[in-house]
Residue frames as a rotation matrix with the C-alpha (Angstrom) as fourth column:
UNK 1
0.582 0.813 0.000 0.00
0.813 -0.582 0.000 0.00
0.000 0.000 -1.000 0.00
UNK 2
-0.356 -0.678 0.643 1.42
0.620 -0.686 -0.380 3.10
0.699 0.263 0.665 -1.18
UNK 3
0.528 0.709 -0.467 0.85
0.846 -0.396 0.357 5.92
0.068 -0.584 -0.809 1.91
UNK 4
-0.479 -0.866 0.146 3.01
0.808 -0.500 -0.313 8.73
0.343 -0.032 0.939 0.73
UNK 5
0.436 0.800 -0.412 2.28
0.879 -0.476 0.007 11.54
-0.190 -0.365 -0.911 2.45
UNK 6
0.575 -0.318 0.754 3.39
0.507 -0.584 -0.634 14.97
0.642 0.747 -0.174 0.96
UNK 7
-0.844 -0.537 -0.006 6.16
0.385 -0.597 -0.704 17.63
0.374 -0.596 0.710 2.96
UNK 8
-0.264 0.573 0.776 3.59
-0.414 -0.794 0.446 20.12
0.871 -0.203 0.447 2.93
UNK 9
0.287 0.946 0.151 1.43
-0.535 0.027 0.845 17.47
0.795 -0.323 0.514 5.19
UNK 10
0.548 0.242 -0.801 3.46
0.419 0.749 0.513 15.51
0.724 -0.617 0.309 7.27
UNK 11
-0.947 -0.293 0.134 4.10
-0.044 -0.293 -0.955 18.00
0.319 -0.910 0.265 9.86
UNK 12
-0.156 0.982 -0.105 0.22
-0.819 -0.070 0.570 18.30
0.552 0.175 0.815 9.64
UNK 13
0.275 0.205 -0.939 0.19
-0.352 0.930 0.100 14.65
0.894 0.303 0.329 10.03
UNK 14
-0.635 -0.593 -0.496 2.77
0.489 0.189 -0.852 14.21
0.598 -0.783 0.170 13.23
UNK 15
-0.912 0.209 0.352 0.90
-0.403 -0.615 -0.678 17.38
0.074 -0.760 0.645 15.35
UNK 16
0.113 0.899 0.424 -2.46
-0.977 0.023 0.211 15.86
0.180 -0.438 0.881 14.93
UNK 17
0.311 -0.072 -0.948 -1.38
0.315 0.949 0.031 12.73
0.897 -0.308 0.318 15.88
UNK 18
-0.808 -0.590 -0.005 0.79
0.347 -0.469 -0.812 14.34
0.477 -0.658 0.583 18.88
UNK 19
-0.491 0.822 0.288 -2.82
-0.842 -0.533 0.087 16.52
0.225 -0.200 0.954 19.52
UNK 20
0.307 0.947 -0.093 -5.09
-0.702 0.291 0.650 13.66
0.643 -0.134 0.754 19.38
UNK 21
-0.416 -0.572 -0.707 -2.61
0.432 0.560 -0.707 11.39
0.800 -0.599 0.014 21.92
UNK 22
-0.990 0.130 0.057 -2.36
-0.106 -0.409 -0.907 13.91
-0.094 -0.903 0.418 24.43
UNK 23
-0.465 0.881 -0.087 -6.29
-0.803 -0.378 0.462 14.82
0.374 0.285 0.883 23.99
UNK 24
0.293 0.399 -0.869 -7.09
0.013 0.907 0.421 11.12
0.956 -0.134 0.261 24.30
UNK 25
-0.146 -0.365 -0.919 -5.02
0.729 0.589 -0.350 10.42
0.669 -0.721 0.180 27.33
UNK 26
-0.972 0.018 -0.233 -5.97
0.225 -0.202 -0.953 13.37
-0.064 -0.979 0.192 29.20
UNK 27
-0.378 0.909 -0.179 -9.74
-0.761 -0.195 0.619 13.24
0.527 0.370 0.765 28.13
UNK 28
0.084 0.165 -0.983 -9.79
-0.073 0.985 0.159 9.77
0.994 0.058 0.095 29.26
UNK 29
-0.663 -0.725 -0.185 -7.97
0.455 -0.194 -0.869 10.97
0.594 -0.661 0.459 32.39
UNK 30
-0.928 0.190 0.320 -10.48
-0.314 -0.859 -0.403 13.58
0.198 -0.475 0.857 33.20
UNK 31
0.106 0.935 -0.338 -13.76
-0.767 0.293 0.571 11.81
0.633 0.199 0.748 32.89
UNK 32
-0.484 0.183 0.856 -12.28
-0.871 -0.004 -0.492 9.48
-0.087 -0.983 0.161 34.92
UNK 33
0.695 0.598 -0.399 -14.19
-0.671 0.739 -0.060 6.20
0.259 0.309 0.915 33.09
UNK 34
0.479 -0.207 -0.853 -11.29
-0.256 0.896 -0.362 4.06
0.840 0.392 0.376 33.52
UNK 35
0.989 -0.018 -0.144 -10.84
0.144 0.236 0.961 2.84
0.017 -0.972 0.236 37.06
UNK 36
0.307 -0.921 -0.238 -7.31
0.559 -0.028 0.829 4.15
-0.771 -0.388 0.506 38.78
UNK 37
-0.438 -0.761 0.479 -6.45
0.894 -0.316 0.317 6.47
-0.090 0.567 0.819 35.78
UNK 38
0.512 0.400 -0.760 -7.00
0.626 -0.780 0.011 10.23
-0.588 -0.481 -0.650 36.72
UNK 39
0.955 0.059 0.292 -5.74
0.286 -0.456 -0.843 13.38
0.083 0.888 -0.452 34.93
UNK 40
0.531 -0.828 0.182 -2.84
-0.733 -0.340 0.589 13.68
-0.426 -0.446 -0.787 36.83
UNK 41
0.226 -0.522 0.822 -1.55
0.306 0.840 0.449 9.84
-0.925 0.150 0.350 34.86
UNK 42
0.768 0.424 0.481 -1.84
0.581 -0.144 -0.801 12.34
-0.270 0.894 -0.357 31.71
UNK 43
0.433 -0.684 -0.587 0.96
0.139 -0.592 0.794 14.37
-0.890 -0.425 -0.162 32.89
UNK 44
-0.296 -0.850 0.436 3.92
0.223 0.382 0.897 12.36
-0.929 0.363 0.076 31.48
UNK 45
-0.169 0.128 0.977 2.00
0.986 0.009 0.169 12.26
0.013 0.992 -0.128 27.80
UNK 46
0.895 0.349 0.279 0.80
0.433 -0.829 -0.354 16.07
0.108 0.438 -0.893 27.83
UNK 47
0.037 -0.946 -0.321 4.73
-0.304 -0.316 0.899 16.86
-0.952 0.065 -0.299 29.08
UNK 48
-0.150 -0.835 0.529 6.01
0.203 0.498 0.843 14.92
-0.968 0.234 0.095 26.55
UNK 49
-0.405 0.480 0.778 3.92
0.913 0.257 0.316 14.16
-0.048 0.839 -0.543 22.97
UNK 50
0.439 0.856 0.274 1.70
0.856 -0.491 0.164 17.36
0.275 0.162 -0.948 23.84
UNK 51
0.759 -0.358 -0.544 4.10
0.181 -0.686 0.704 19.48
-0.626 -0.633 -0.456 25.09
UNK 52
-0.234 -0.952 -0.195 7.84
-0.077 -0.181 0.980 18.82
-0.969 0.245 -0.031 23.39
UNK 53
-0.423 0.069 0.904 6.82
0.654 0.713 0.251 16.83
-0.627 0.697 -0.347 20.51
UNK 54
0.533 0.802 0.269 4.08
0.819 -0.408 -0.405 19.02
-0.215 0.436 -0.874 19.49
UNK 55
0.654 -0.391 -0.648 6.34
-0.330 -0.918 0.221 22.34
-0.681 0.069 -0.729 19.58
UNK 56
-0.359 -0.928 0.103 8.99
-0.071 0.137 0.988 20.67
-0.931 0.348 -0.115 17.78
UNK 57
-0.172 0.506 0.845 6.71
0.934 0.357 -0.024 19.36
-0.314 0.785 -0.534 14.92
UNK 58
0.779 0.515 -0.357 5.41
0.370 -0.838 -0.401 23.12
-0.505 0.180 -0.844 15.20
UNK 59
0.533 -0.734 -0.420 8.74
-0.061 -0.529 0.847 24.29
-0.844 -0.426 -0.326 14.69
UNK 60
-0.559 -0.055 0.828 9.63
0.636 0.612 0.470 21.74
-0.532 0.789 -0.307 11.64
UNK 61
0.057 0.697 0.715 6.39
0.990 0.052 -0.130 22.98
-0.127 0.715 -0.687 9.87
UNK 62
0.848 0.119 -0.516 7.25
-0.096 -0.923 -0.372 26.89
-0.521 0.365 -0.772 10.31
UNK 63
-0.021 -0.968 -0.250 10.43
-0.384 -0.223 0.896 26.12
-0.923 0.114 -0.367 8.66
UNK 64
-0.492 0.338 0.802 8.90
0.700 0.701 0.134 24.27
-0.517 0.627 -0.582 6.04
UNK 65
-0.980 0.196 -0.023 6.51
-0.143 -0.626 0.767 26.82
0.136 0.755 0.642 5.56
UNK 66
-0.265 0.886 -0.379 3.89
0.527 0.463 0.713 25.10
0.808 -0.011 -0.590 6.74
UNK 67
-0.124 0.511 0.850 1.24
-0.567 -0.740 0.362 26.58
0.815 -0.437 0.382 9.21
UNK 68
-0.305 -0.374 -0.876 3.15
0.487 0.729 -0.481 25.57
0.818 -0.574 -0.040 12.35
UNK 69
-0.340 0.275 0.899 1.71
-0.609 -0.793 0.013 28.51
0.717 -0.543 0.437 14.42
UNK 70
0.620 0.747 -0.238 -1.04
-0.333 0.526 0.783 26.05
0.710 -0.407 0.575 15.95
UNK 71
0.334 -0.712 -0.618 1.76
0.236 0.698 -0.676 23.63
0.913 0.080 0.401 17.14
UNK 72
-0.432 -0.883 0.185 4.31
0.334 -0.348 -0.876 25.79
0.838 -0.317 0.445 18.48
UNK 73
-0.435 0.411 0.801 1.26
-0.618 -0.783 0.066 27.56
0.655 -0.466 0.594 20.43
UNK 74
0.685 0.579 0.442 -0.25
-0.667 0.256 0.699 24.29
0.292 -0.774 0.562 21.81
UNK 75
0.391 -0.832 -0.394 2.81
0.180 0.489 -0.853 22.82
0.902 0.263 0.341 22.62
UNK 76
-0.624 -0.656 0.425 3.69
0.106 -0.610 -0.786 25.40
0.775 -0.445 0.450 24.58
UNK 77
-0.347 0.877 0.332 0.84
-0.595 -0.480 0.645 24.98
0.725 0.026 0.689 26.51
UNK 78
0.872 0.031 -0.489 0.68
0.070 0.980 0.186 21.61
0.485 -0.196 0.852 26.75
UNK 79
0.162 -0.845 -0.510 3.81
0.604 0.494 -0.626 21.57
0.780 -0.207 0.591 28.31
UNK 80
-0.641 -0.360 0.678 3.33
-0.197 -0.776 -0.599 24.47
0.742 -0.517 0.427 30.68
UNK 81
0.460 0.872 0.167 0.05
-0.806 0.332 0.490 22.63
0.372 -0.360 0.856 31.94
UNK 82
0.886 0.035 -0.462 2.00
0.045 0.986 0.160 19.81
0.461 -0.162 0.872 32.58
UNK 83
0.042 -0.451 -0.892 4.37
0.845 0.492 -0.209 21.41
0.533 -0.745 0.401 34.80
UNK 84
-0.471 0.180 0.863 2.99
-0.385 -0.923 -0.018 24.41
0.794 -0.341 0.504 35.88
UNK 85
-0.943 -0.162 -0.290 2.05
0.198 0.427 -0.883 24.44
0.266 -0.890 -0.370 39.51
UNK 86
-0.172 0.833 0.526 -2.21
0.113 -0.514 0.851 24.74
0.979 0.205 -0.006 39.79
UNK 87
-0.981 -0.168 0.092 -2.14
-0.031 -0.339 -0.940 26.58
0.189 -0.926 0.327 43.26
UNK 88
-0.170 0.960 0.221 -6.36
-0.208 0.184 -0.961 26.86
-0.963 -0.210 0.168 43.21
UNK 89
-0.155 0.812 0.563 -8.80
0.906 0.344 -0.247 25.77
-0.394 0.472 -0.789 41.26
UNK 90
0.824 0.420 -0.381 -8.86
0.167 -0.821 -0.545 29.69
-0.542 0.386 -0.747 39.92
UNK 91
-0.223 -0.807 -0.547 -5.58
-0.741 -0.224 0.633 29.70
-0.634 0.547 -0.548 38.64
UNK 92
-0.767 -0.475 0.431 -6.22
-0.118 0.765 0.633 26.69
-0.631 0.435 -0.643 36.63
UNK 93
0.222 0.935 0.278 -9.54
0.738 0.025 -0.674 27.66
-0.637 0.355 -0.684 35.42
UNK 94
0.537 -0.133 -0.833 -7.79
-0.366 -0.926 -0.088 30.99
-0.760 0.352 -0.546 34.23
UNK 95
-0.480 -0.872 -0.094 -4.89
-0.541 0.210 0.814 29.07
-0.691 0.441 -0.573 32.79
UNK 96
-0.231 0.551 0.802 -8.07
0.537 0.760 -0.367 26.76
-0.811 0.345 -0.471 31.13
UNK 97
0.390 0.552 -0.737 -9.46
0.284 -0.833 -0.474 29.87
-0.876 -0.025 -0.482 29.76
UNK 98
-0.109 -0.720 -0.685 -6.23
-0.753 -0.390 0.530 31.22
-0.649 0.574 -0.500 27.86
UNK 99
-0.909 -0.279 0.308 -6.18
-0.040 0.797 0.602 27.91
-0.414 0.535 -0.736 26.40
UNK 100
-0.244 0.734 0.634 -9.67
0.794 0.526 -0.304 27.69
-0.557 0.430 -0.711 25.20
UNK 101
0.839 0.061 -0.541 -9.09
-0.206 -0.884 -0.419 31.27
-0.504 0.463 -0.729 23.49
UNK 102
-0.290 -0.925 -0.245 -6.11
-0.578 -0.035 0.816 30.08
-0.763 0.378 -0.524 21.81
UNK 103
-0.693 0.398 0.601 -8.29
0.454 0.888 -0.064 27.11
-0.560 0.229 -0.797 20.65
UNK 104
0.368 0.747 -0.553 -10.69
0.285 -0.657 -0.698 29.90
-0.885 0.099 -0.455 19.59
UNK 105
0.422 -0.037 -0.906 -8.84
-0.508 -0.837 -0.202 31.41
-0.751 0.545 -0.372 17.59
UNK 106
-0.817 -0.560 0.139 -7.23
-0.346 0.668 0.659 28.56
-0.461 0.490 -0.740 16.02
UNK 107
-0.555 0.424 0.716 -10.79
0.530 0.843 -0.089 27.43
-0.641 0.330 -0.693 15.00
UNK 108
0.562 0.776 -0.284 -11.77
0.569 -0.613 -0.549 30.60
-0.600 0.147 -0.786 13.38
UNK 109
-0.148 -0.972 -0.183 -8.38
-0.106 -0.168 0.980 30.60
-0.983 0.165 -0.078 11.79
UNK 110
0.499 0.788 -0.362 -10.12
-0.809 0.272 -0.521 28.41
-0.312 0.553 0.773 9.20
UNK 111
-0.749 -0.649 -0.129 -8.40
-0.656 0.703 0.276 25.68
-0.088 0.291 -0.953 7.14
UNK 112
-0.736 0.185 -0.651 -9.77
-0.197 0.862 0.468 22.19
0.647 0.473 -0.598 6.76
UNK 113
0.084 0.918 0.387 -12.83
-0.534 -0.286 0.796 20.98
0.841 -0.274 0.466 8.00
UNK 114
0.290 -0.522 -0.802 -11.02
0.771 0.623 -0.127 18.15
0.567 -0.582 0.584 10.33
UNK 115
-0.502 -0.863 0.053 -8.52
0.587 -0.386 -0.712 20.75
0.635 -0.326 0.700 11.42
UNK 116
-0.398 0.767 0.502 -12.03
-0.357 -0.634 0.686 23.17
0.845 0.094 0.527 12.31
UNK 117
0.467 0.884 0.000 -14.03
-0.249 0.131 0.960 20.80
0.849 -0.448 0.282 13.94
UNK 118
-0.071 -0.780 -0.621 -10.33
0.796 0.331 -0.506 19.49
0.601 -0.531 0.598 15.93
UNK 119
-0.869 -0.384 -0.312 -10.18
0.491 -0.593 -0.638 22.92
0.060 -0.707 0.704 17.49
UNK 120
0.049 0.986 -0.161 -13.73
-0.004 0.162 0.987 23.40
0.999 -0.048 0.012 18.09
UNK 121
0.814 0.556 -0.170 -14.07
0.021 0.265 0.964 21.05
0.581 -0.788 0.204 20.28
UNK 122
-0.014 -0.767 -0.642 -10.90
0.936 0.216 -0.278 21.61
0.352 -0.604 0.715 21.85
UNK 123
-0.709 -0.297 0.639 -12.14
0.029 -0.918 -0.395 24.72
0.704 -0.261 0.660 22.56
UNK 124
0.192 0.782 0.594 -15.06
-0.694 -0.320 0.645 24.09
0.694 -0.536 0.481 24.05
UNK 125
0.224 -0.459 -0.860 -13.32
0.669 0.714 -0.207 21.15
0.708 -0.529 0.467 26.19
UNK 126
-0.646 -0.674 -0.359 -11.07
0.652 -0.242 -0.719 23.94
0.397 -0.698 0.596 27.50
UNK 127
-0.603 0.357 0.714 -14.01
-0.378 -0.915 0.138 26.18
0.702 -0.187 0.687 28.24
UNK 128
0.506 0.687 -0.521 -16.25
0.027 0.591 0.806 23.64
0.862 -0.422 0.281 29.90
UNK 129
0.132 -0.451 -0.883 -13.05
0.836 0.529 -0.145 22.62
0.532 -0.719 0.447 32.11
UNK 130
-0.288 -0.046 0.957 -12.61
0.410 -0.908 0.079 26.35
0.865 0.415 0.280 32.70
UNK 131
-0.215 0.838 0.502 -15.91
-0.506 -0.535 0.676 26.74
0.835 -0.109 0.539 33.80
UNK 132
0.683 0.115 -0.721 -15.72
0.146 0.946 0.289 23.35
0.716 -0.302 0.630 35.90
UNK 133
-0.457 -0.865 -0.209 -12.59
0.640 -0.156 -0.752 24.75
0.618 -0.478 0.624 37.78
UNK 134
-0.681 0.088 0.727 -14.33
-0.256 -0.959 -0.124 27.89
0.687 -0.271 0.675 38.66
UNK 135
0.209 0.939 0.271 -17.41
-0.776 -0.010 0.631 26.36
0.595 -0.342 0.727 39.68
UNK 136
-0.876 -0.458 0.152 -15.55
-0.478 0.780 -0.404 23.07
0.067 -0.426 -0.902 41.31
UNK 137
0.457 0.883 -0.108 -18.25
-0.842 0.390 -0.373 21.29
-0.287 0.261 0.922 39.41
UNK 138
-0.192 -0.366 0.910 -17.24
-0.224 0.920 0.323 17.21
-0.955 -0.142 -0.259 39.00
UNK 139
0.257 0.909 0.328 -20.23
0.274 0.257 -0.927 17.19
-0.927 0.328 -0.183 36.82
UNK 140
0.906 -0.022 -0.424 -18.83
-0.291 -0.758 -0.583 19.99
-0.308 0.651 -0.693 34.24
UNK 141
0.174 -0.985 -0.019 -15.58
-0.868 -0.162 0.469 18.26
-0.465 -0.065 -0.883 34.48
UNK 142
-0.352 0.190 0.917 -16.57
0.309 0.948 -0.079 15.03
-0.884 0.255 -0.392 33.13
UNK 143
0.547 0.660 0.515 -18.30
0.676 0.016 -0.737 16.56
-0.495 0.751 -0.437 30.21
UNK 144
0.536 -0.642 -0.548 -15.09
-0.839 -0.330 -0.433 18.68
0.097 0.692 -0.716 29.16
UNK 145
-0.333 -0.893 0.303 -13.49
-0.652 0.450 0.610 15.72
-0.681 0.005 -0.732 29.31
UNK 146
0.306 0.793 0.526 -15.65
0.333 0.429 -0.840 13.98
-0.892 0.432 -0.133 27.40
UNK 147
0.974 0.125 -0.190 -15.90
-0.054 -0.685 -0.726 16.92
-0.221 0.717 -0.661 24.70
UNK 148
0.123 -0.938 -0.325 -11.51
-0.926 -0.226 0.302 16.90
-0.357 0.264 -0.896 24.76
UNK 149
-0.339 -0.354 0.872 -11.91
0.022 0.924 0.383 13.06
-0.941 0.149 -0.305 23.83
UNK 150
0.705 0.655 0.273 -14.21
0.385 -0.030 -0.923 13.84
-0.596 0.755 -0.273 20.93
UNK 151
0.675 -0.515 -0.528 -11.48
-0.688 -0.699 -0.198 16.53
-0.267 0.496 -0.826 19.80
UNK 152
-0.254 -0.902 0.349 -8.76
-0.688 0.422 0.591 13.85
-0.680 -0.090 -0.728 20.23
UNK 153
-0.306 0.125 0.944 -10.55
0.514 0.856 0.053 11.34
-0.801 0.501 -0.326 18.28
UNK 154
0.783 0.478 0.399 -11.02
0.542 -0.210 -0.813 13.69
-0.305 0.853 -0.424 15.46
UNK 155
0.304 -0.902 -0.307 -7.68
-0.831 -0.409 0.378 14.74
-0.466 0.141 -0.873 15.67
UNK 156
-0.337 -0.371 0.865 -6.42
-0.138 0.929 0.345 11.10
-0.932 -0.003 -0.364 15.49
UNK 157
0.370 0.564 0.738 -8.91
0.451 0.585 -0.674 10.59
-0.812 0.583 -0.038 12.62
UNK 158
0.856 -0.091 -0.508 -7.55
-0.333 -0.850 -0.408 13.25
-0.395 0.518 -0.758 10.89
UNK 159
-0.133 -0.991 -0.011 -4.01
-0.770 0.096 0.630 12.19
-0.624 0.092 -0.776 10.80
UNK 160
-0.047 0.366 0.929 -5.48
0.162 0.921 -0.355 8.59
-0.986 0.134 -0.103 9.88
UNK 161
0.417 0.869 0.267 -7.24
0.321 0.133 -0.937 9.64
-0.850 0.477 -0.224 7.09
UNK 162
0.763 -0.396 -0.511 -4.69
-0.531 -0.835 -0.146 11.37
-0.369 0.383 -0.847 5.85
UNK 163
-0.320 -0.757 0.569 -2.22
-0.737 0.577 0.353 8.73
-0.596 -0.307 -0.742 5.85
UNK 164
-0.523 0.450 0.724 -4.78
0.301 0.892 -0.337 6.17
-0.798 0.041 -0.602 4.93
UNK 165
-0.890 0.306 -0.339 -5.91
-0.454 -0.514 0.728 8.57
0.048 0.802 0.596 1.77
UNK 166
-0.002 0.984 -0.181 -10.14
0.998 -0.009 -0.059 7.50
-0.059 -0.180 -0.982 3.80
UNK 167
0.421 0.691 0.588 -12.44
0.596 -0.699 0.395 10.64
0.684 0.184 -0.706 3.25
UNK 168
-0.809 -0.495 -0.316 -11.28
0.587 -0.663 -0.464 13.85
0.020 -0.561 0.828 4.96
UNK 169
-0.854 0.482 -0.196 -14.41
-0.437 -0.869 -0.234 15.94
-0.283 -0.114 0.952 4.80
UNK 170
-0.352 0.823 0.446 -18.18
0.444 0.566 -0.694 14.83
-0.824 -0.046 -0.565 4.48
UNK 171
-0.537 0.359 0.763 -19.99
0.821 0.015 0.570 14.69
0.193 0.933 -0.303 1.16
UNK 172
-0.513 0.790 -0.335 -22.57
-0.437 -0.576 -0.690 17.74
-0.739 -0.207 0.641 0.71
UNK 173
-0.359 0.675 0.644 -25.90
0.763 0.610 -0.214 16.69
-0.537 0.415 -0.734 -0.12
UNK 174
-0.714 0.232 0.661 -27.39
0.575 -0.345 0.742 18.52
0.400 0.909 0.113 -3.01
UNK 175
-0.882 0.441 -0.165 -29.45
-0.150 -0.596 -0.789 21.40
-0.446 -0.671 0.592 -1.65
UNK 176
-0.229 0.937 0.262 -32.80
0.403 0.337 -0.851 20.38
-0.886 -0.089 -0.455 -4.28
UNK 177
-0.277 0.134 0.951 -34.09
0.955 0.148 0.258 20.50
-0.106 0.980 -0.169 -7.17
UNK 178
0.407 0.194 0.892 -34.59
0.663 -0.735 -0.143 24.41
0.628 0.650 -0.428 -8.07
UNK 179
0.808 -0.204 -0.553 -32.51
0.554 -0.057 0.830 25.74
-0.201 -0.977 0.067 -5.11
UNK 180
0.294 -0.864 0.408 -29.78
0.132 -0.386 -0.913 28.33
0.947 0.323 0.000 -5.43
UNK 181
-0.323 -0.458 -0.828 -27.23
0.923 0.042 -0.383 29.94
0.210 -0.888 0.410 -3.03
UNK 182
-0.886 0.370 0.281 -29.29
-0.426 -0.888 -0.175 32.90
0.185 -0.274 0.944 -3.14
UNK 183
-0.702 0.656 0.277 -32.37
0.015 0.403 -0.915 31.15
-0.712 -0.638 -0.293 -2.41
């Protein structure tokens, strides 16, 4: 099976793979479904993969040319979350914040619809959790985690698909039979 994947794309390729790890493993973490594995076992992967990895890859792809901004920016994140000290539950809701405005803007950046719907919900992950800090809601915390697995698994899919040359964007259905885009 031939799976070349172009320069342009495999930094593209590496960061959402790097993105949808971390994502997975501290989604998975935060929710809190799998018995004995808490966000704090996410560390090590959001240091590492989400943290170094990711910046480096970022780093690769501005030199390339490629639109490493994202990267470098959650990288740098990811890795400051994972050893930054959360003194309250407000500092880490603030520090949630920044991040889910970074995510913001990264999804309003535009690009691909994958790349869109990837930082979406990784924004609204970090806003839920945010909001969940502030409020030292459990309840709100489970459901940004939740919402940061979704992101991760559409990160993940992304890379995949890419690789695996499977559908990157969903068909549009014909809008009907005398229909314009002016209506």
């Amino acid at each position: 099976m031939d799976n070349v994947v172009s320069a342009g794309s495999t930094t593209t390729v590496a960061g959402r793979l790097a993105l949808g790890v971390t994502l997975l493993a501290f989604g998975l973490g935060t929710t809190g479904v799998i018995d004995g594995v808490a966000t704090s076992d996410a560390m090590s992967v959001a240091h590492y993969v989400g943290g170094v990895a990711l910046f480096l890859v970022g780093l690769l792809a501005l030199r390339d040319g490629g639109a490493g901004v994202a990267y470098v920016a959650l990288g740098a994140l990811w890795f400051t979350w994972a050893v930054a000290e959360h003194g309250s539950a407000n500092a880490a809701g603030l520090f949630l914040l920044l991040f889910a405005l970074v995510a913001l803007t990264l999804t309003l950046a535009g690009g691909d619809s994958l790349g869109q719907a990837m930082y979406g919900l990784l924004f609204l992950a970090m806003l839920v959790l945010a909001v969940a800090a502030f409020a030292d809601s459990s309840v709100l915390t489970k459901a940004g985690g939740w919402v940061a697995v979704a992101s991760g698994a559409v990160a993940w899919y992304a890379a995949t698909a890419e690789l695996a040359h499977w559908p990157a964007v969903l068909p549009r259905r014909a809008a009907g039979r005398g229909v314009t885009a002016t209506g």
